[in-house]
N, C-alpha and C positions, 0 to 999 in steps of 0.2 A: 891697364887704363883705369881699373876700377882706385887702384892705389894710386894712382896722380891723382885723380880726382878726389879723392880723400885728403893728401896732400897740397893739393890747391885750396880747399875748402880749409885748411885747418891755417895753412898761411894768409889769407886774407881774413879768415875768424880773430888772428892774431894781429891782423896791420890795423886794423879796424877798431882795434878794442881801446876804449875810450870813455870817460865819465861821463855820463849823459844825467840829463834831470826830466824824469817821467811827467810826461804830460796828458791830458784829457782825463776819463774816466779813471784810467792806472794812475794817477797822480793821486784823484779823489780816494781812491780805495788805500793806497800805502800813506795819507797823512792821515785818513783816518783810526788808521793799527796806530799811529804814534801819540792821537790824540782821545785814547781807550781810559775811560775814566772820566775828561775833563767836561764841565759844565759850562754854558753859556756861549759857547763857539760862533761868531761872526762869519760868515765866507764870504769872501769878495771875490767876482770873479770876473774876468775881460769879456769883452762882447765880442765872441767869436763862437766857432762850434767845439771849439777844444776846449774853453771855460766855460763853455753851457754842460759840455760832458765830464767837466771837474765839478764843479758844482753839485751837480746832479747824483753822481756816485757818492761823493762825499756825503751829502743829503739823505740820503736810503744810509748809507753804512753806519752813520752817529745815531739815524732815529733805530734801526733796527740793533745798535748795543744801548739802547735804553738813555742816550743822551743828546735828545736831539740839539739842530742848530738854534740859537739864536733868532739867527733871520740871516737873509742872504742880498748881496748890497752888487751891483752890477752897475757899469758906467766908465765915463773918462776920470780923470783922478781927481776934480772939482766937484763933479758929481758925487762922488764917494766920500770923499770928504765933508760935504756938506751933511751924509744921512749919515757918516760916523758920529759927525760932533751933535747931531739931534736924538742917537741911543744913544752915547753920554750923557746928554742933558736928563733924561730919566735912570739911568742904572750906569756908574764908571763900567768901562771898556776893561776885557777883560784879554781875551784870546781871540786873534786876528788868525784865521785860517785862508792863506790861496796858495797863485800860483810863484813861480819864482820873477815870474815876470811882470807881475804886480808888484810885487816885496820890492822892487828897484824903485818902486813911487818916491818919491822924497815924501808924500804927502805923511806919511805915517810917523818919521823925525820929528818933523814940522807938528805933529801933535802934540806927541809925547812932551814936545819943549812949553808947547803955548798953553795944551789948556790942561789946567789940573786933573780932570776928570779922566785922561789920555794919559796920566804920568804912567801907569802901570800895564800900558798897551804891551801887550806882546805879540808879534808876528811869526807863525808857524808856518813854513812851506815845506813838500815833498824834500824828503831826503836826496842827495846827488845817491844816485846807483855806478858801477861797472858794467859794464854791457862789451857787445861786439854789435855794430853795425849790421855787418856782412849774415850775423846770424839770428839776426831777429825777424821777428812773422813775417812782418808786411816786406822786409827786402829777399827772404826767400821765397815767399808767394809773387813776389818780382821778379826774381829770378825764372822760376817756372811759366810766368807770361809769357817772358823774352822768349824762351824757348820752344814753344809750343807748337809755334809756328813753322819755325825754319826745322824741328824736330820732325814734325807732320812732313814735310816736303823733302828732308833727308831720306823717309820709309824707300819714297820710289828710285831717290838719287840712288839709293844701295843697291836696290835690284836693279839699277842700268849699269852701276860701277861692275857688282859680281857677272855680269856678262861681256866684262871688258868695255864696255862703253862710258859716252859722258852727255849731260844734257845740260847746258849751258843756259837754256831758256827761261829756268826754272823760276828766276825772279822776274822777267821780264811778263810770264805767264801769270805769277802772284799780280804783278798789277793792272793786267789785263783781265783776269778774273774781279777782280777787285769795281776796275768801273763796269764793267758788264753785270753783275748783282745789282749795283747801285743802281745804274740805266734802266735798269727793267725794274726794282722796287719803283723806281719814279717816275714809269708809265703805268706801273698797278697800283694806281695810288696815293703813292708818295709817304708825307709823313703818316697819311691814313690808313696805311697798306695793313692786310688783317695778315692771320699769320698762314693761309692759305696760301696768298701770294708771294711772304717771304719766304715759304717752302719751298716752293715753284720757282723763283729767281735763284736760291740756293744751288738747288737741284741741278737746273738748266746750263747755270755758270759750271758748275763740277762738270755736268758731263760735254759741255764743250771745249772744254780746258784739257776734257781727254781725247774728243776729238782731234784738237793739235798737236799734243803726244801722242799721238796713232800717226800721223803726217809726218811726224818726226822718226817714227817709227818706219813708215814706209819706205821714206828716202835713204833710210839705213841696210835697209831690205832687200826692197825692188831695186835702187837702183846704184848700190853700193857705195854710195856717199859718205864721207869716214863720219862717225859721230861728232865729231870735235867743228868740222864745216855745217853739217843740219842742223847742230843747235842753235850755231852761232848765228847761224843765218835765220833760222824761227827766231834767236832772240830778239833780232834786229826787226822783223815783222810782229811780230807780238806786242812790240814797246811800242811802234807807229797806231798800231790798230787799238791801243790801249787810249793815244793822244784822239785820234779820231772819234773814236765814242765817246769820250768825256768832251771834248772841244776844248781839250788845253787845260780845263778847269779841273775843279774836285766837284765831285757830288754828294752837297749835304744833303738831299733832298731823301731822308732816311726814317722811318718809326724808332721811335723811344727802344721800342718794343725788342728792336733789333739787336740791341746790346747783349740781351740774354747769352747770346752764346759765345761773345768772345768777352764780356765782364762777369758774368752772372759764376751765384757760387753756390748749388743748391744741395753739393755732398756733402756735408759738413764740413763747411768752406773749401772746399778742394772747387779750383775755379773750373767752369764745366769745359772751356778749352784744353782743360789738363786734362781732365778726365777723358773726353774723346780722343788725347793723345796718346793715353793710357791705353785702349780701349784699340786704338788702330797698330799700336805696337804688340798687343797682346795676338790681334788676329793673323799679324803680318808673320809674326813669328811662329805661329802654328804652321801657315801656309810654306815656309821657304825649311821647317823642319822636321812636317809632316806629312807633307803630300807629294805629289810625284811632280808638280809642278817647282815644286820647290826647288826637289832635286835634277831636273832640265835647266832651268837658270843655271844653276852650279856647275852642271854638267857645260853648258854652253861658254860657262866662263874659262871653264879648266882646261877643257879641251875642243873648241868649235870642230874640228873637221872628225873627231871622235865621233863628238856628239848626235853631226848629221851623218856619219856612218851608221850608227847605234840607232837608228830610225827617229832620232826626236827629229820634231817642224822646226826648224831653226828660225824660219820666218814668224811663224805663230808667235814663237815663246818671246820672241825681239820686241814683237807690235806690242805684246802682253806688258812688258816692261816698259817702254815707252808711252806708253797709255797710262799706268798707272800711276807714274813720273809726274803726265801731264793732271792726272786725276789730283795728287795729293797736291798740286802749286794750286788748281782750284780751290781746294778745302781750304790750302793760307791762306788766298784770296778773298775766299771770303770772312773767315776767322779774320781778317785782317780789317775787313771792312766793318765787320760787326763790333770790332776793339773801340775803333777810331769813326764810328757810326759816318763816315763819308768814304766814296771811293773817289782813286785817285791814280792816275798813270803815272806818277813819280813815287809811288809804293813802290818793296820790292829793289831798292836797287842797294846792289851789293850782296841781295843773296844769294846770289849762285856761289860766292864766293863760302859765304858759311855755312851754306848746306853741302857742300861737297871737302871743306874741311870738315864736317862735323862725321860725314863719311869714312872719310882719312883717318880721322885721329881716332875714331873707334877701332880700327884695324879692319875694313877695308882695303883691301889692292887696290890698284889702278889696271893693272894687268890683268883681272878678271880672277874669278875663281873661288875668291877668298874673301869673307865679309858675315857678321852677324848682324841679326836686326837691334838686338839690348847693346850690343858693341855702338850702335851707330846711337842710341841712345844716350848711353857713356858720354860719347863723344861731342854729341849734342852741349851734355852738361856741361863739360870741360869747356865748349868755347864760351858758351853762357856762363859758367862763373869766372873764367877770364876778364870777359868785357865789362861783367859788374861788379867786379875788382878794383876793377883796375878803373871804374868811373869812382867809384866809393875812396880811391886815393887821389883824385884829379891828377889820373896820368893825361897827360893830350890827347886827341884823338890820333892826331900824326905818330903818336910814339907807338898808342892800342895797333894801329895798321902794319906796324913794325914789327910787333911784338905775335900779332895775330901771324902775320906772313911766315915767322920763324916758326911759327910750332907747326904749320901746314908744310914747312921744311924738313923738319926735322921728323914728323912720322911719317913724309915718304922715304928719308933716310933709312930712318929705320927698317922698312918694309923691304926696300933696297938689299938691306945689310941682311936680313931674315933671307930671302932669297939667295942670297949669294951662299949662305954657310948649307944652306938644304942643295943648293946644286954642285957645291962641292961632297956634301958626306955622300948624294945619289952618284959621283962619279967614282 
């Protein structure tokens, strides 16, 4: 898995790659290596946040090589033109420094022709670069968002898969978590809530998220209800109970403040939802390959009637995994809510689908037994750089469902096909 996904990453590195022309701050900084030497420099720059941050870089970088600007000219292209032809009237024009999308003005032609003082205007913009889309900062710190979430809620999907089961609820629970945080930030509070209170809604929503994975857990248990009828049937409660607390709506009614945890970047930019995913995969993985609890899920998976001969609780270890199922769709729930600062009962849909492919394609069985927690990681990534692939080439969304469906195909096949040669070499 690890090699597909290096192979995934490296053909859409490849489908993506594409001449781009640097913008903001990185623009300011690569005209100014080109303009190392020259005197007198002009910058013009559009009235946006991206030619406030070209300007401004450009600015620091010319005065700190010993050649500062000019002066710096900001406006629509009448505006600009007007205070060009007024530093001409005292000193001819020498060197126009912006963006490339400034350099499209006619205004600067229209000089050069009309007034003398403009004859010898020259206009300087950032070089075009080569780049890859797919593997620049901000769309692989994209990438890692996407993931974060349905990554977190895959941890418990694994420990329900390696015990042979399945939990279907999983998004319906993200968005039922989701307005439940929200509803109770916006009785403690609202946009006022301190961060006492949004530790406390945080908190409250998790641990009744695992409450209903314990329910779900039970009906598996007590009273032998196949997984695949419990979930479906929690999912169908969960997604009502998600519409009833919100009243059909979304709840903005959220702190600024709340964003920290599913925008906020305080690692050195490693966004802190990565990090706590970081952080619950690291623990997850101790637990299922270090402790005896680890090794009773596996145990439960590979062999149930061993297992509860072997003295493990079969009941215990069931609710354990179903609880913590329902635990980790809380943490999306709310991670989800802190993303998108509202909650909302139309969260969540379609993830049951990605967090249990993401299960699948790390290698995960279905039939219990078999399953790593970095495997389910893997996997995570692989549908994550799938879908923002394959957005980065405007495949359709109908074609992504297509496309997503076949790979959820083809590594049960696989699994299949694993299976079938190990029960032939044991016969």
């Amino acid at each position: 898995m690890l090699a597909v996904l290096a192979l995934l990453c490296a053909f859409f590195a490849l489908a993506t790659y594409h001449d781009e022309n640097p913008t903001g701050a990185a623009a300011g900084r690569a005209l100014a290596a080109d303009l190392k030497g020259r005197t007198g420099v002009i910058i013009v720059q559009s009235q946006d946040s991206e030619g406030e941050a070209f300007a401004r870089s450009l600015e620091e970088a010319l005065s700190k090589a010993g050649t500062p600007a000019r002066g710096t000219l900001s406006g629509d292209p009448p505006t600009v033109r007007a205070a060009l032809e007024r530093v001409a009237a005292a000193e001819p024009l020498g060197v126009v420094a912006t963006t490339r999308a400034c350099a499209d003005w006619t205004l600067f032609e229209a000089l050069k022709a009309e007034a003398p003082a403009c004859a010898g205007l020259e206009v300087v913009t950032p070089r075009t670069v080569r780049g890859s889309t797919f593997l620049s900062s901000s769309n692989l710190r994209n990438i890692a968002d996407q993931i974060s979430v349905i990554a977190i809620m895959a941890v418990g999907m694994t420990l329900v898969i390696i015990t042979g089961g399945i939990d279907l609820s999983v998004g319906s629970l993200l968005a039922f978590g989701s307005v439940t945080a929200a509803w109770m930030i916006a009785h403690m509070g609202g946009v006022g809530a301190g961060p006492g209170a949004l530790l406390l809604a945080s908190v409250a929503t998790i641990l009744l998220c695992g409450l209903v994975g314990s329910v779900n857990g039970a009906m598996v248990t007590l009273f032998k209800v196949p997984p695949f009828i419990s979930s479906l049937a929690m999912m169908q409660v969960t997604s009502g109970l998600a519409f009833i607390v919100s009243g059909g709506l979304s709840i903005f009614d959220i702190p600024r403040s709340f964003v920290w945890l599913g925008r906020g970047a305080d690692l050195g930019g490693l966004p802190n939802a990565v990090a706590l995913m970081a952080l619950i995969y690291v623990a997850a993985h101790i637990v299922m390959s270090q402790t005896r609890i680890g090794r009773n899920i596996y145990a439960l998976g590979g062999n149930f009637e061993a297992a509860r001969l072997s003295g493990i609780s079969t009941r215990k270890v069931l609710m354990l995994v179903y609880s913590i199922s329902g635990v980790m769709a809380g943490v999306g729930g709310v991670i989800t809510t802190s993303q998108l600062r509202a909650g909302s009962a139309t969260y969540g849909a379609m993830y049951e689908l990605y967090v249990i492919a993401a299960v699948v394609v790390g290698g995960a069985s279905l039939s219990g037994g078999e399953g790593r927690i970095f495997g389910t990681l893997i996997g995570a990534l692989i549908i994550g750089v799938i879908r923002n692939g394959m957005n980065l080439m405007d495949v359709e969304p109908y074609l992504q469902k297509v496309v997503l469906g076949l790979v959820i195909l083809g590594a049960v096949l696989l699994d299949m096909l694993k299976r079938k040669r190990w029960n032939k070499a044991g016969a």
